[in-house]
Backbone of each chain as nested JSON, in Angstrom:
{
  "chains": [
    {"id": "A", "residues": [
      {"number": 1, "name": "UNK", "atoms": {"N": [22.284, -4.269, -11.043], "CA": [21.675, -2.999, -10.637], "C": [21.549, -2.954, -9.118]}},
      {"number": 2, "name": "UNK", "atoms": {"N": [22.294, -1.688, -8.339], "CA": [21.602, -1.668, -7.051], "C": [21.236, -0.447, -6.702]}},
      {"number": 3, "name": "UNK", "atoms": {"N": [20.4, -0.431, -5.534], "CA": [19.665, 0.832, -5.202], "C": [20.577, 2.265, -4.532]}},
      {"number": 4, "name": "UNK", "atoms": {"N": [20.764, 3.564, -4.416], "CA": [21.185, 3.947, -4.034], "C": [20.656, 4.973, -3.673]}},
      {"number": 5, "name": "UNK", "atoms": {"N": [20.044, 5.955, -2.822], "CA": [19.467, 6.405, -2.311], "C": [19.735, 8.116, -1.797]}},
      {"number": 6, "name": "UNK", "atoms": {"N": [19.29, 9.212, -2.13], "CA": [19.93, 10.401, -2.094], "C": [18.333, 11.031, -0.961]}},
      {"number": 7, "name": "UNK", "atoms": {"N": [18.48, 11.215, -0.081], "CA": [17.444, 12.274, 1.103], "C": [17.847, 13.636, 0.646]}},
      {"number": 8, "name": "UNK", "atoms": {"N": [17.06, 14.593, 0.197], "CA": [17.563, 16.177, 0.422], "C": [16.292, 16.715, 1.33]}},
      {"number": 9, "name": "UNK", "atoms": {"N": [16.687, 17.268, 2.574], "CA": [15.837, 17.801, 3.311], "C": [16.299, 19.631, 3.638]}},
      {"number": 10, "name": "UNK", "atoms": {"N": [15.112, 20.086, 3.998], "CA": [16.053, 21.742, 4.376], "C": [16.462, 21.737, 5.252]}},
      {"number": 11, "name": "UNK", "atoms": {"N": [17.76, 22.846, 5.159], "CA": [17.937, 22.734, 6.69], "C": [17.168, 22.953, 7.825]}},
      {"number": 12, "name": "UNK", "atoms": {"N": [17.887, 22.602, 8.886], "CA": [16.902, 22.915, 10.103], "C": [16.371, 24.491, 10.422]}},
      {"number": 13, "name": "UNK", "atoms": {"N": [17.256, 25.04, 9.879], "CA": [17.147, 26.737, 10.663], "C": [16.214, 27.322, 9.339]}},
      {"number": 14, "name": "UNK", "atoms": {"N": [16.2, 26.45, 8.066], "CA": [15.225, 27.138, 6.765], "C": [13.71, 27.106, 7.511]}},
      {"number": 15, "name": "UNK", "atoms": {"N": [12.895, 27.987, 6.784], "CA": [11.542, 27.647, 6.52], "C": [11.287, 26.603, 5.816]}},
      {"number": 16, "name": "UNK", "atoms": {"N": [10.497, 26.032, 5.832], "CA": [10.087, 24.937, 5.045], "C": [8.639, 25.244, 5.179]}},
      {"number": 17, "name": "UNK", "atoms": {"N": [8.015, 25.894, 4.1], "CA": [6.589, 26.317, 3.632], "C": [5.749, 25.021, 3.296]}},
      {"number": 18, "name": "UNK", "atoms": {"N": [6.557, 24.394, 2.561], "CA": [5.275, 22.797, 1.922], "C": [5.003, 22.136, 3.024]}},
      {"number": 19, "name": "UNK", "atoms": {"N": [6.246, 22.275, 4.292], "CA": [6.334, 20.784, 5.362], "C": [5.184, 22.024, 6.409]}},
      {"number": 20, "name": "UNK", "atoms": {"N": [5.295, 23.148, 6.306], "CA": [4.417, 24.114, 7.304], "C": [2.767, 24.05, 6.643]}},
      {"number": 21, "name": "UNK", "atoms": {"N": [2.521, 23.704, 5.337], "CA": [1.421, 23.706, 4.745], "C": [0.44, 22.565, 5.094]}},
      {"number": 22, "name": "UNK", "atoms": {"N": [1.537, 21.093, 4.927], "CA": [1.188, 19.856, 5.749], "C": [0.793, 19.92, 7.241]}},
      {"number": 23, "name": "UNK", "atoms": {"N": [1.634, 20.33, 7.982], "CA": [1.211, 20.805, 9.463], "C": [-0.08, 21.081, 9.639]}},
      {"number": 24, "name": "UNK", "atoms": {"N": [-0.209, 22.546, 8.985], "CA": [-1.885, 23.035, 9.183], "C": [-2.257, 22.296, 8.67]}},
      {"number": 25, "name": "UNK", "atoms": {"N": [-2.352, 21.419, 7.519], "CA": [-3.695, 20.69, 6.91], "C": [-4.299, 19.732, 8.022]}},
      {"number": 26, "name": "UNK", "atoms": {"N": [-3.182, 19.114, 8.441], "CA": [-3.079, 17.928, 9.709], "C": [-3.857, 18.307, 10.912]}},
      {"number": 27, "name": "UNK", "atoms": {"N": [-3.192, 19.596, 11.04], "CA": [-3.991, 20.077, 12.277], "C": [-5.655, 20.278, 12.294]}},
      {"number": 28, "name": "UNK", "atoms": {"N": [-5.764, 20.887, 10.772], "CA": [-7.527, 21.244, 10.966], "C": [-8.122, 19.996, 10.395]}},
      {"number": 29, "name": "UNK", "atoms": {"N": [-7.505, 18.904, 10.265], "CA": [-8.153, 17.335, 9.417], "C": [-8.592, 17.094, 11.387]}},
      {"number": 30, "name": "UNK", "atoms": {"N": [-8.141, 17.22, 12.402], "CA": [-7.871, 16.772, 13.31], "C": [-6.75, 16.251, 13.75]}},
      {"number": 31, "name": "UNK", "atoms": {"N": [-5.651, 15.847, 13.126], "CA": [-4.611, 15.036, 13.878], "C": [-3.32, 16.161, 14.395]}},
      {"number": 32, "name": "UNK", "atoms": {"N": [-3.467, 15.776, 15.506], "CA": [-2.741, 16.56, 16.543], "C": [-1.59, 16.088, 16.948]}},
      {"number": 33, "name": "UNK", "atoms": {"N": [-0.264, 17.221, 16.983], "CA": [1.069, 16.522, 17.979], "C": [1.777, 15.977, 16.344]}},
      {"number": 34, "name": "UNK", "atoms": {"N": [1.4, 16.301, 15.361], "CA": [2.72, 16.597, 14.463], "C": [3.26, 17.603, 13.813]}},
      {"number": 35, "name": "UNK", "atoms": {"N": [4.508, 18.083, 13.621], "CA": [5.251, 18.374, 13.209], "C": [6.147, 17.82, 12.11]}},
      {"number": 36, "name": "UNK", "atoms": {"N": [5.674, 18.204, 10.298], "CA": [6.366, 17.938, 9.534], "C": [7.155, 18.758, 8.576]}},
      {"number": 37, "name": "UNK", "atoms": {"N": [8.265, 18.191, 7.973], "CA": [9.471, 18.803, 7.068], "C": [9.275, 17.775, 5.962]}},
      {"number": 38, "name": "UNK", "atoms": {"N": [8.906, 18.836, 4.71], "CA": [8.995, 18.202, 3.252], "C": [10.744, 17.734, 2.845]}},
      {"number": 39, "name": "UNK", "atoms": {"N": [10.738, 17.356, 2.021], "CA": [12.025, 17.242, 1.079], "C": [11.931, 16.134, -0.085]}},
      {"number": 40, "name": "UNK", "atoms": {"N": [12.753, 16.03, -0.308], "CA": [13.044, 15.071, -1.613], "C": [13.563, 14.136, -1.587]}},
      {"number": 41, "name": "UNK", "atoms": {"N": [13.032, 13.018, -2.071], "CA": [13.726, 11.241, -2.364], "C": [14.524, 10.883, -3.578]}},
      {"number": 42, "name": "UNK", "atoms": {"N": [15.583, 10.621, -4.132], "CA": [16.17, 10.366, -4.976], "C": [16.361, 8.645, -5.114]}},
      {"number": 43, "name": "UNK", "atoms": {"N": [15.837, 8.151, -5.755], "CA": [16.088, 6.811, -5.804], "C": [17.036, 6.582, -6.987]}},
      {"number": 44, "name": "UNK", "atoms": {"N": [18.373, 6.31, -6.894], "CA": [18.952, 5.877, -8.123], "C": [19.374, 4.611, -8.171]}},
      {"number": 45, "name": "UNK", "atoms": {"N": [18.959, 4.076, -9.582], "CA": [19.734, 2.582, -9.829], "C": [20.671, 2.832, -10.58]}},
      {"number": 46, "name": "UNK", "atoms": {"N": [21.623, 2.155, -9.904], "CA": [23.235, 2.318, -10.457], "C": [23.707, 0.731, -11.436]}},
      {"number": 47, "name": "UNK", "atoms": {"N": [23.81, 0.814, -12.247], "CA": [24.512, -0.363, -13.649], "C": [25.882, -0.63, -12.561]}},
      {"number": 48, "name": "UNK", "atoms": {"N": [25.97, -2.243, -12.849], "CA": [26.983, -2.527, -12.218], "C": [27.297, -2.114, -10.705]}},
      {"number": 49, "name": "UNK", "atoms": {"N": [28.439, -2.455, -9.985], "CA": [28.938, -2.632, -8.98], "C": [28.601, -1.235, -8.164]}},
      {"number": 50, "name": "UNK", "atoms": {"N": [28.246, -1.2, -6.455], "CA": [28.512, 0.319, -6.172], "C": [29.44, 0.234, -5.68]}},
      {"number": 51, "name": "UNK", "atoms": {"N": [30.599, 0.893, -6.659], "CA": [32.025, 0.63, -5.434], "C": [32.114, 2.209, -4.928]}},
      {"number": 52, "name": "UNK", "atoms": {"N": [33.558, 2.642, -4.149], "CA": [33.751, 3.227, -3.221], "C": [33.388, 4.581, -4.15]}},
      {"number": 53, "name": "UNK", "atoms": {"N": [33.834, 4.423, -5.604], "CA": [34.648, 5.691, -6.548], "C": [32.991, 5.981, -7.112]}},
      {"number": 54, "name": "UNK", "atoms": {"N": [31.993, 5.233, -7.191], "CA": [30.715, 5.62, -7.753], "C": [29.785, 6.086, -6.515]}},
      {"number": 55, "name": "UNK", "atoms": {"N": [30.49, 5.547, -5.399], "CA": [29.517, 6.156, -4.145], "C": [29.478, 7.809, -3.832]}},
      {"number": 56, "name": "UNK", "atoms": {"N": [30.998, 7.935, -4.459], "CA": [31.899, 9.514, -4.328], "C": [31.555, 10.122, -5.388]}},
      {"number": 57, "name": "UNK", "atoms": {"N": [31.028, 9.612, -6.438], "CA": [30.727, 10.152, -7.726], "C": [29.079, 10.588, -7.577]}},
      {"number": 58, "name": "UNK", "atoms": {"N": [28.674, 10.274, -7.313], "CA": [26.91, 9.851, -6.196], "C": [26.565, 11.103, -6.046]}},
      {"number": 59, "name": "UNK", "atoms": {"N": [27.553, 11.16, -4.742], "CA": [27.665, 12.326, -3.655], "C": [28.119, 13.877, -4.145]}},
      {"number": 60, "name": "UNK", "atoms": {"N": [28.835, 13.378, -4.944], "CA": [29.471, 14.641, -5.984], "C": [27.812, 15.505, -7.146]}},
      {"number": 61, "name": "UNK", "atoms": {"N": [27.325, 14.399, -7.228], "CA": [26.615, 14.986, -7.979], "C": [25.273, 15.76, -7.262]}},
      {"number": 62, "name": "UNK", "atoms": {"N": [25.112, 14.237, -5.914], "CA": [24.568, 15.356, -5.301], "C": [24.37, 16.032, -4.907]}},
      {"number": 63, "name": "UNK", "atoms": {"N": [25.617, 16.599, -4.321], "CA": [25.891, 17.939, -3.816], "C": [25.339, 19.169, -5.486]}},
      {"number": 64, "name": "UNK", "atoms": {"N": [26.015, 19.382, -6.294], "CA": [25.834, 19.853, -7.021], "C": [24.695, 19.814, -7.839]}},
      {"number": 65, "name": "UNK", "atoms": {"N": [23.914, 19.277, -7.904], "CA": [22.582, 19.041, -8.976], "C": [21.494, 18.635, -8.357]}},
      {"number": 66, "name": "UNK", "atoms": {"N": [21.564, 17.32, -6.927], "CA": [20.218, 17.338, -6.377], "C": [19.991, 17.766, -5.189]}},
      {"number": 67, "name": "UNK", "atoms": {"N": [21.152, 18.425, -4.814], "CA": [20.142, 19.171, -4.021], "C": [21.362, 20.806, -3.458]}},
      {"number": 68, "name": "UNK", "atoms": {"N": [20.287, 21.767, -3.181], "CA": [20.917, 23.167, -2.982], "C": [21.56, 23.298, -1.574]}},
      {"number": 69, "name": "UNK", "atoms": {"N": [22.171, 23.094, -1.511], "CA": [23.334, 23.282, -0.398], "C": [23.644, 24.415, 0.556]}},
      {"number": 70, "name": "UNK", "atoms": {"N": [22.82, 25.565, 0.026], "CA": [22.041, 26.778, 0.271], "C": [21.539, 26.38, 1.694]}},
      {"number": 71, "name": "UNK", "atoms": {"N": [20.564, 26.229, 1.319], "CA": [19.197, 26.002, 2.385], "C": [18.687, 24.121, 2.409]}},
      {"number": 72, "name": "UNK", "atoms": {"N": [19.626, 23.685, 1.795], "CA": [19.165, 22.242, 2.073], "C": [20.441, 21.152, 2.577]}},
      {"number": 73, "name": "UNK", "atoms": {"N": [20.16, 20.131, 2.943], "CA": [21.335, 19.082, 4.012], "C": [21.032, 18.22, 3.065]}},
      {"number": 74, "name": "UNK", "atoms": {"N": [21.629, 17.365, 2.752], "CA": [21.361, 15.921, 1.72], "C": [22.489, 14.166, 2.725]}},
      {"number": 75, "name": "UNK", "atoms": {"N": [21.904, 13.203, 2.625], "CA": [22.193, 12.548, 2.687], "C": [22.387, 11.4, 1.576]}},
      {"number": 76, "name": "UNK", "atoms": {"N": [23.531, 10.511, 1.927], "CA": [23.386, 9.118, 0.605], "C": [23.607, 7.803, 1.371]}},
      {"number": 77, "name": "UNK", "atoms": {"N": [22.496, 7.059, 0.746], "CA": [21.983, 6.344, 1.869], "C": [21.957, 4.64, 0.733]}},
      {"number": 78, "name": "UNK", "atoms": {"N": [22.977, 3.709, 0.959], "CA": [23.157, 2.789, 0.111], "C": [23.373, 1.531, 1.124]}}
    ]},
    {"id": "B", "residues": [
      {"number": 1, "name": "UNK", "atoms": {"N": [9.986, 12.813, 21.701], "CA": [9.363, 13.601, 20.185], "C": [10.137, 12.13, 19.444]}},
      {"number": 2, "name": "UNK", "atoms": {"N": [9.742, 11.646, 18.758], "CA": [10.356, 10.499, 17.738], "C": [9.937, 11.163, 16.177]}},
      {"number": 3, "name": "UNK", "atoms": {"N": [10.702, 10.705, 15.333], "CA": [10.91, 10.753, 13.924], "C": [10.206, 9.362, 13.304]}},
      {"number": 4, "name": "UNK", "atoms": {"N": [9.055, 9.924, 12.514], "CA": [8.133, 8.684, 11.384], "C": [8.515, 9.48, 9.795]}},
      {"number": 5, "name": "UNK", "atoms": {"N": [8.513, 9.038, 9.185], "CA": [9.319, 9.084, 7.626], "C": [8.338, 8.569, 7.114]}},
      {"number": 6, "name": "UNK", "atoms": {"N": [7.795, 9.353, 6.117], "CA": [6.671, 8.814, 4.9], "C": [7.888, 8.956, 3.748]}},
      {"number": 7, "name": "UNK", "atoms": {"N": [7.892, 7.977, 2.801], "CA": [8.258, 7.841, 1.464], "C": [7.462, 8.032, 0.405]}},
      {"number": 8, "name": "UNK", "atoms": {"N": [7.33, 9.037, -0.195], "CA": [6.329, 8.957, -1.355], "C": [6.917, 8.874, -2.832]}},
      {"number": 9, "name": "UNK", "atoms": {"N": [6.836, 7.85, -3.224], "CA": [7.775, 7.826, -4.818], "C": [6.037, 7.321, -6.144]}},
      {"number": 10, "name": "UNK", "atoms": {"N": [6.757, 7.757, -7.544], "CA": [6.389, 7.54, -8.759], "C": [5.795, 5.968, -8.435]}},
      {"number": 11, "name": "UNK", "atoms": {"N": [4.881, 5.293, -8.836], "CA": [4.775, 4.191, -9.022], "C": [5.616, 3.566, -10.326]}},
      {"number": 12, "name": "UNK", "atoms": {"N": [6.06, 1.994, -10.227], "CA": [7.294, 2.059, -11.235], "C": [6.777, 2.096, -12.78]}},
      {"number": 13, "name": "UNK", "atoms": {"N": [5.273, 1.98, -12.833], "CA": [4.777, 2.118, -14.156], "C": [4.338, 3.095, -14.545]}},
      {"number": 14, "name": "UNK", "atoms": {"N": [4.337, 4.453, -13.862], "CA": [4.143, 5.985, -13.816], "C": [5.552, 6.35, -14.714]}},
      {"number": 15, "name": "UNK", "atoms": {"N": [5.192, 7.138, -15.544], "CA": [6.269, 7.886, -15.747], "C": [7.07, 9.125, -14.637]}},
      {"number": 16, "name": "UNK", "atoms": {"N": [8.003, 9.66, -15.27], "CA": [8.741, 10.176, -14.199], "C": [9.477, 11.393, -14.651]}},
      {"number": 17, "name": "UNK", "atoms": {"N": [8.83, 12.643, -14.9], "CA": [9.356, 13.533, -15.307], "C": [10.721, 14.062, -15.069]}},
      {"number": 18, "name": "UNK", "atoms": {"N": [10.104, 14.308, -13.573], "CA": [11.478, 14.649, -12.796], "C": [12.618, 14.041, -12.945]}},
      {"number": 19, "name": "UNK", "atoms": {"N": [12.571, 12.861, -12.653], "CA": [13.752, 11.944, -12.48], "C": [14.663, 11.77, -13.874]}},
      {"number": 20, "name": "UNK", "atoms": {"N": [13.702, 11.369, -15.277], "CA": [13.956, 11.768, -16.391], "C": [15.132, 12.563, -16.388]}},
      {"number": 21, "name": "UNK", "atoms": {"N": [14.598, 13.814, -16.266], "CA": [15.396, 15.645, -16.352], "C": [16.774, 14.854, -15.554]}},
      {"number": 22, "name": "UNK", "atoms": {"N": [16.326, 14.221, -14.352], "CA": [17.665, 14.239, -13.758], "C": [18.166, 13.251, -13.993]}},
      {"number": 23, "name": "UNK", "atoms": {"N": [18.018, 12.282, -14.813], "CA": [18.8, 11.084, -15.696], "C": [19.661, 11.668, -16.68]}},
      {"number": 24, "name": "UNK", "atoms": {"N": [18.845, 12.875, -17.271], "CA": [19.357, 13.194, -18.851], "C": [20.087, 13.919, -18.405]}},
      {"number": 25, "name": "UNK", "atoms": {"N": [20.277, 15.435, -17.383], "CA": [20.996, 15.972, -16.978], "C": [22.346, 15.08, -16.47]}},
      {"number": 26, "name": "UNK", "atoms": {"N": [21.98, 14.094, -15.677], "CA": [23.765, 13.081, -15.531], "C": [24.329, 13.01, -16.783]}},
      {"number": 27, "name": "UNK", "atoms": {"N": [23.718, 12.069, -17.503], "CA": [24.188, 11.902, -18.001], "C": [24.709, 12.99, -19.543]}},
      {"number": 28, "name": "UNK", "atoms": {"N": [24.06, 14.245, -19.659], "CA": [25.096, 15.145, -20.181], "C": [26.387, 15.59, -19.452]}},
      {"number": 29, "name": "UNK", "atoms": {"N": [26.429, 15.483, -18.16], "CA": [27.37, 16.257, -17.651], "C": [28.332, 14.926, -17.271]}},
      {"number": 30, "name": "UNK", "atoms": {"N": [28.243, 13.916, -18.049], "CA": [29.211, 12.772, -17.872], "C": [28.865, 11.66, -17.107]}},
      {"number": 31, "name": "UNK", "atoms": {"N": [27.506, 11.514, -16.437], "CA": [27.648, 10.88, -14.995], "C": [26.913, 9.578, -15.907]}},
      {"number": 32, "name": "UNK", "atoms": {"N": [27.654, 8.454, -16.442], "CA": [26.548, 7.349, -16.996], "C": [26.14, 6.229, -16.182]}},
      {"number": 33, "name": "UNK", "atoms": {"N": [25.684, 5.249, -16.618], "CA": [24.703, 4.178, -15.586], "C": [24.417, 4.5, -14.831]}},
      {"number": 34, "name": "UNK", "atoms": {"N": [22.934, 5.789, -14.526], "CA": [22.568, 5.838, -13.605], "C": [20.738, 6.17, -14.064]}},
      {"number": 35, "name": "UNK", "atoms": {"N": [19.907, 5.69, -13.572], "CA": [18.785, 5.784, -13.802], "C": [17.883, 6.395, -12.304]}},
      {"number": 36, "name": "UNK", "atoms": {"N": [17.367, 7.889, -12.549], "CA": [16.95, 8.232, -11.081], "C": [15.369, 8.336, -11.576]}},
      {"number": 37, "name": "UNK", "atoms": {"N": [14.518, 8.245, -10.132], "CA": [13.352, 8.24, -9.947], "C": [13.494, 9.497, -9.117]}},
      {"number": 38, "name": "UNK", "atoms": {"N": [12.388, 10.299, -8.936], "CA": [12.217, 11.334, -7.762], "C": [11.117, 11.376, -7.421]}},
      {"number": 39, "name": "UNK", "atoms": {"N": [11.292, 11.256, -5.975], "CA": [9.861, 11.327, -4.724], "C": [9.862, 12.046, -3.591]}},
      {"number": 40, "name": "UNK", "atoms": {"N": [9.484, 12.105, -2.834], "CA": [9.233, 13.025, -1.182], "C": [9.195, 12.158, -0.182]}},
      {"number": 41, "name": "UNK", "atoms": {"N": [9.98, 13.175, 0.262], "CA": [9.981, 12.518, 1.84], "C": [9.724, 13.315, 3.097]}},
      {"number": 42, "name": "UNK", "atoms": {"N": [8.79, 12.526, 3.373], "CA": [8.365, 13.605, 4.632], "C": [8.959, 13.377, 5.747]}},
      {"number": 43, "name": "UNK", "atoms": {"N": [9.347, 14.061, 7.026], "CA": [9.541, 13.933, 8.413], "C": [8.585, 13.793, 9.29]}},
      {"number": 44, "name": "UNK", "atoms": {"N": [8.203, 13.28, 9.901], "CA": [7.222, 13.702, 11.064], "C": [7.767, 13.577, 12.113]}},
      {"number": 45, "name": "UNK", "atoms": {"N": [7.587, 14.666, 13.176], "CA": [7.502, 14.738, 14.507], "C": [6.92, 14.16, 15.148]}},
      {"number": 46, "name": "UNK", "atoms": {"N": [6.349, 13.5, 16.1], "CA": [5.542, 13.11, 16.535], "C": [5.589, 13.525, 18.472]}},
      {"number": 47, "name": "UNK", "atoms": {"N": [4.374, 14.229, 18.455], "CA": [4.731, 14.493, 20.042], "C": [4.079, 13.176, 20.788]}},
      {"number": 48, "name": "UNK", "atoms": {"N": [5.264, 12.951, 22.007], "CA": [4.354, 11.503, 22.384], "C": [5.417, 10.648, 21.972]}},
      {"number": 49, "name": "UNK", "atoms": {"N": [4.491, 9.079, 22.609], "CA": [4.699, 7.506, 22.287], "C": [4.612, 7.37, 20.455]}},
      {"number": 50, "name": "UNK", "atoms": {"N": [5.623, 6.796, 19.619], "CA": [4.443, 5.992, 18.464], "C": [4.287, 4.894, 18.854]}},
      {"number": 51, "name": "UNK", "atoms": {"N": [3.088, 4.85, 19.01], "CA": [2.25, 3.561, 19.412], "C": [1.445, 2.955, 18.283]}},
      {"number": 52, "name": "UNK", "atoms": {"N": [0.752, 2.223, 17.949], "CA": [0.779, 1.279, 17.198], "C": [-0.229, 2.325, 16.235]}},
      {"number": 53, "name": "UNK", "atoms": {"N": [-1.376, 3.004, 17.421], "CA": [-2.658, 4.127, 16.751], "C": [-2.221, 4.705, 16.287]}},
      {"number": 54, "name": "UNK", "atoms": {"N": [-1.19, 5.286, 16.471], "CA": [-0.511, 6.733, 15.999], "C": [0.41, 6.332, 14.615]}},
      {"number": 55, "name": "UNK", "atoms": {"N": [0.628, 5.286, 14.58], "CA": [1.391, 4.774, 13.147], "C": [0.017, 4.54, 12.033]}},
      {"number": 56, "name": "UNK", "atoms": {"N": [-0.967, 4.026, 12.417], "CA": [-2.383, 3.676, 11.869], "C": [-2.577, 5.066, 11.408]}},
      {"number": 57, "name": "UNK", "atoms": {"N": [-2.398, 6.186, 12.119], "CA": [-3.089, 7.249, 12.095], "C": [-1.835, 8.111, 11.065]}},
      {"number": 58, "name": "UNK", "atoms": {"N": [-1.282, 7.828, 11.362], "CA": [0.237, 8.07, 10.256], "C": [-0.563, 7.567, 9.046]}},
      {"number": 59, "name": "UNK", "atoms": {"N": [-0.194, 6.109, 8.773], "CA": [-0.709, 5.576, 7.712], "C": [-1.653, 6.232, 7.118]}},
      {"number": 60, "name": "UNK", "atoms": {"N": [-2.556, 6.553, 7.352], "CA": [-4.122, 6.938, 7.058], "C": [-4.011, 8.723, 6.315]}},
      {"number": 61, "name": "UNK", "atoms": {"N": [-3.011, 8.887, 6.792], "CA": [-3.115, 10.591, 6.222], "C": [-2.261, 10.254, 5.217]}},
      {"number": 62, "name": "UNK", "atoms": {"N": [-1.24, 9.324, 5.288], "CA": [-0.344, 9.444, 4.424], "C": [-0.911, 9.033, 3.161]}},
      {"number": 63, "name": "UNK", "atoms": {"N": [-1.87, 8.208, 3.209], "CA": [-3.25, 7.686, 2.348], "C": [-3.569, 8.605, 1.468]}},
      {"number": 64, "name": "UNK", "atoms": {"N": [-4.271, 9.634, 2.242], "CA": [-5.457, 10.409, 2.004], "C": [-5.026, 11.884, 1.72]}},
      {"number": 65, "name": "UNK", "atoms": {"N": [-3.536, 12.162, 2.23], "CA": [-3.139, 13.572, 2.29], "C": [-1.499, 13.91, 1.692]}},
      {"number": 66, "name": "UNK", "atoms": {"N": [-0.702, 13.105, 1.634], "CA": [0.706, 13.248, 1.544], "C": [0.875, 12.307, -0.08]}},
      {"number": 67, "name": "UNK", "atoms": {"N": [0.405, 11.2, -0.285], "CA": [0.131, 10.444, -1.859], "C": [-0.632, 10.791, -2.21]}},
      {"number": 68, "name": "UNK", "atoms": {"N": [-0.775, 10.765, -3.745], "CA": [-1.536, 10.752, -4.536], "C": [-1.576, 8.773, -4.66]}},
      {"number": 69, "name": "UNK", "atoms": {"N": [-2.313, 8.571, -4.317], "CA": [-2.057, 6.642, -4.497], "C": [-2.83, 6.145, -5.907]}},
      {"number": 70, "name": "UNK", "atoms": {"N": [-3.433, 7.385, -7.042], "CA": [-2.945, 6.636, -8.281], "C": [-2.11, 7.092, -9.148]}},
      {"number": 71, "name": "UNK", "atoms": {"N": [-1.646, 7.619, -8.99], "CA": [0.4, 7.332, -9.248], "C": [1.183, 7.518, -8.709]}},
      {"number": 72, "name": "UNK", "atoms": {"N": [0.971, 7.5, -7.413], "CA": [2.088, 6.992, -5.927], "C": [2.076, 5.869, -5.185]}},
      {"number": 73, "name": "UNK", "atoms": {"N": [2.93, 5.464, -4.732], "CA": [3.275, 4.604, -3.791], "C": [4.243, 4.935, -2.239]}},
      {"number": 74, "name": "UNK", "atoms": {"N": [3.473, 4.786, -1.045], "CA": [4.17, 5.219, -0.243], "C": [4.34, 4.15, 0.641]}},
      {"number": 75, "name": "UNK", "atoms": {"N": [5.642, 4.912, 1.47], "CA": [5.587, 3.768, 2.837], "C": [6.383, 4.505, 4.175]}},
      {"number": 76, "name": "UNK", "atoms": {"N": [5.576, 3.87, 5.255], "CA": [5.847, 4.532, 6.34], "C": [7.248, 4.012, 7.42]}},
      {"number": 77, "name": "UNK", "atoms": {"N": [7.965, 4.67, 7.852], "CA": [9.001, 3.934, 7.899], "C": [9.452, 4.732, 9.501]}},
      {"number": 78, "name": "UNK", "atoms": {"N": [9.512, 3.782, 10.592], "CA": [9.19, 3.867, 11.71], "C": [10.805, 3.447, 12.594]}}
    ]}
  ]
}
């Protein structure tokens, strides 16, 4: 089994309402001078080997299923 | 401006709705040996140095405001 790792964040030019919701909370808790962007962690354990053809198979899916390509950037991170 | 990354995932003895959906979904649409978890990931901005306070002070919200820490597990990643 090894780890393989999928980031979906929005894009830069989206709104991002949850990561703008965090902001203000931060701000009126007191902590000042951040700026945050929500998104999503995908942790997958993959059976057997990660070769080149399951890394592409990965990526394939995540483009299509985890994350919207719309308004979001995704990375795969192994 | 530097980039701090909170990880917030399922603890591994939490169940996992999400990830579930997106196990069972692979694997209808063909994709097998793959077992996913799903969590958040935050960005932070940080205006300024991160200095050692400001990671403490990271830590501490990420505690209290970004996990749920009884059925999350997070980590700050610098």
């Amino acid at each position: 089994m090894a780890l393989v790792v999928v980031n979906v964040m929005p894009k830069p030019e989206i709104l991002d309402p949850q990561g703008k919701a965090v902001t203000g909370a931060l701000t009126r808790m007191g902590h000042q001078g951040f700026s945050v962007r929500q998104g999503r962690r995908f942790e997958i354990q993959v059976e057997g080997e990660v070769t080149k053809a399951r890394l592409e198979e990965i990526r394939e899916f995540a483009e299509s299923l985890l994350a919207n390509t719309v308004i979001e950037d995704f990375e795969v991170v192994s």
